[in-house]
C-alpha angles and dihedrals in degrees: 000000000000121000098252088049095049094037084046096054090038091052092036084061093052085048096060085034079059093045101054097052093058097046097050087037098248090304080121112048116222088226085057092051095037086057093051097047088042091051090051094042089059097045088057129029104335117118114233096244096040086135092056092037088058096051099272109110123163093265095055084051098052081048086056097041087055088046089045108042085039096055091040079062090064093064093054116075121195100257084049086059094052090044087057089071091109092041087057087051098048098043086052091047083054096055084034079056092052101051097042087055100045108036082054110031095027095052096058095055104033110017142273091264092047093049090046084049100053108042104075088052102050092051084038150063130228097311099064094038090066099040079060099043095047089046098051086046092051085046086048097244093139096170087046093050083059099048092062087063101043100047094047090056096042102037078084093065083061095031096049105060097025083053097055098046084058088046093047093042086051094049092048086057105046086049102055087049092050093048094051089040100245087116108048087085089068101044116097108242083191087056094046089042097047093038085056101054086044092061090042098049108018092198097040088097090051093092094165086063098037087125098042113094118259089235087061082064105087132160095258091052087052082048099051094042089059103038076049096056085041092056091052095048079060099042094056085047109062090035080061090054099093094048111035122349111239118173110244083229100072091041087059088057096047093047089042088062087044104048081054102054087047100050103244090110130039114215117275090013098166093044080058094047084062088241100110101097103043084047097057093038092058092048094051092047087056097050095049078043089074085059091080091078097060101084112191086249087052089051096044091052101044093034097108109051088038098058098039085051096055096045085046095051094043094047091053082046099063093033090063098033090049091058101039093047085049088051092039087048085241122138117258093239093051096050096043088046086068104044089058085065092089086067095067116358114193137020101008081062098062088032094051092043092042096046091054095035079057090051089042109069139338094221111110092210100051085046091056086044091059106037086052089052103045108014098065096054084045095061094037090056098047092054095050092046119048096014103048109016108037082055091054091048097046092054083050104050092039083076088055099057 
């Protein structure tokens, strides 16, 4: 397959991905349809590496991941950070929720090594999954070794769509309470104020370059003050190594929020360098890119324990999340919203929650509203979910195997 053929069918699925979310006013997620359509692709004509061949290999997609989660940072302040405390709660009761259930319930059905297999994939992304994988394989567990994989790149086709009901349900909500003014005491008139003059004047939040003239601020020197502020997230990183392991990709979106407090970064700078798009495009092409490893004989065999541990898992999810967001004075939707985010992580969380806040309402402020209300503990939940504590999980159950 060339690579235009191959770069036109993969964006022509996120097209229809795209399609049907607006026309079923995002009931049915574009990540949902795009993994179908991926999946069916594969078991049919696709070429493996369709994704490569089109121009998308492994090493384009972690670039994107640094520009992304750094600019996601950019949407997040200081003050936003402090206020996530119960997101962060609620996101570890989740994955608390998951491992209950299935170390009790799942064991009982499937076994004590396929539950301690498949944990650390299902609250986690690709890292975990091949810990587990790698460790099931050395313990000859062949079928097992297969299973973390698989779980990690089907638990989307349940997050995705559960996840957007809760979303709509919540906006819904928020924006029955802003219409009829019970809300306007919560919002941030700092947040409303600040986002305006940044989508009047792109460069009037860059307070380190105040002096420097708006036609000096080009699209390439957006672009190098964010891969900068990128390449230091992972140089602290990997001078930390020795002493505690961080994933260069939290500590982008830490530095992200940092660099924009302190002026070195306007919000959404990547979506003003005009790179936003391509970037996203590229991350969501690599993800669907993992589905080439579920053949339809691989999904027969394993199709049982893989579908009672997800509806285990997810069960055990809302159960916890449920008590502890009563207890936290935070909606269920919301609650259990963020703790799906161990389904999927980045970028499926700001992709799902832009898409319904889209169907939701035309109004730019009650957009900003509700992004402001339900995309920061989104993003907060996803982070501390699949990239810090599925890690943490996975170096804990390989000792079990």
């Amino acid at each position: 397959m060339s690579q235009m053929l191959a770069l036109v069918i993969i964006i022509f699925i996120l097209f229809i991905g795209d399609l049907v979310a607006v026309r079923t006013k995002a009931w049915v997620p574009s990540m949902f349809v795009c993994a179908v359509l991926f999946l069916l692709g594969y078991w049919t004509f696709f070429p493996q590496d369709i994704v490569a061949v089109a121009g998308v290999p492994p090493v384009v997609a972690t670039l994107m991941m640094y520009l992304l989660i750094t600019n996601m940072g950019t949407l997040l302040s200081l003050q936003e950070l402090k206020k996530q405390w119960k997101t962060i709660v609620i996101a570890l009761s989740g994955i608390l929720g998951i491992v209950v259930f299935l170390l009790g319930i799942g064991t009982l059905l499937f076994g004590f090594e396929t539950m301690v297999v498949a944990i650390p994939p299902l609250v986690g992304g690709v890292v975990s999954a091949l810990i587990m994988s790698e460790a099931a394989s050395n313990a000859g567990l062949v079928t097992l070794s297969v299973f973390a994989v698989v779980i990690y790149v089907i638990q989307g086709f349940a997050g995705y769509p559960i996840t957007s009901v809760m979303l709509k349900k919540e906006g819904k909500r928020l924006l029955k309470l802003y219409r009829s003014g019970e809300l306007g005491i919560k919002v941030s008139p700092e947040a409303q104020a600040e986002s305006a003059a940044a989508a009047e004047a792109g460069s009037q939040g860059l307070r380190l370059f105040k002096n420097m003239p708006e036609k000096y601020n080009t699209d390439f020197f957006k672009f190098f003050r964010l891969a900068l502020v990128g390449y230091l997230a992972y140089l602290v990183s990997t001078l930390l190594a020795p002493v505690v392991s961080i994933s260069p990709f939290i500590l982008c979106l830490l530095f992200g929020v940092l660099a924009s407090s302190a002026g070195f970064l306007e919000r959404q700078v990547l979506q003003k360098a005009n790179g936003f798009g391509f970037a996203l495009m590229a991350l969501m092409l690599f993800i669907f890119d993992g589905l080439k490893q579920a053949t339809p004989s691989m999904m027969l065999e394993i199709l049982y324990p893989l579908i009672g541990t997800i509806i285990i898992g997810i069960i055990g999810m809302y159960v916890f999340s449920f008590i502890v967001g009563k207890i936290m004075k935070v909606s269920k939707e919301m609650a259990f919203a963020v703790s799906l985010t161990a389904l999927y992580g980045f970028p499926a969380d700001y992709i799902i929650t832009d898409e319904v806040i889209k169907s939701l309402t035309d109004d730019e402020q009650e957009r900003e509203v509700l992004t402001s209300h339900m995309l920061p503990p989104m993003l907060v939940g996803g982070f501390i979910t699949v990239t810090i504590v599925s890690v943490v999980l996975a170096g804990i159950f390989v000792g079990f195997l």
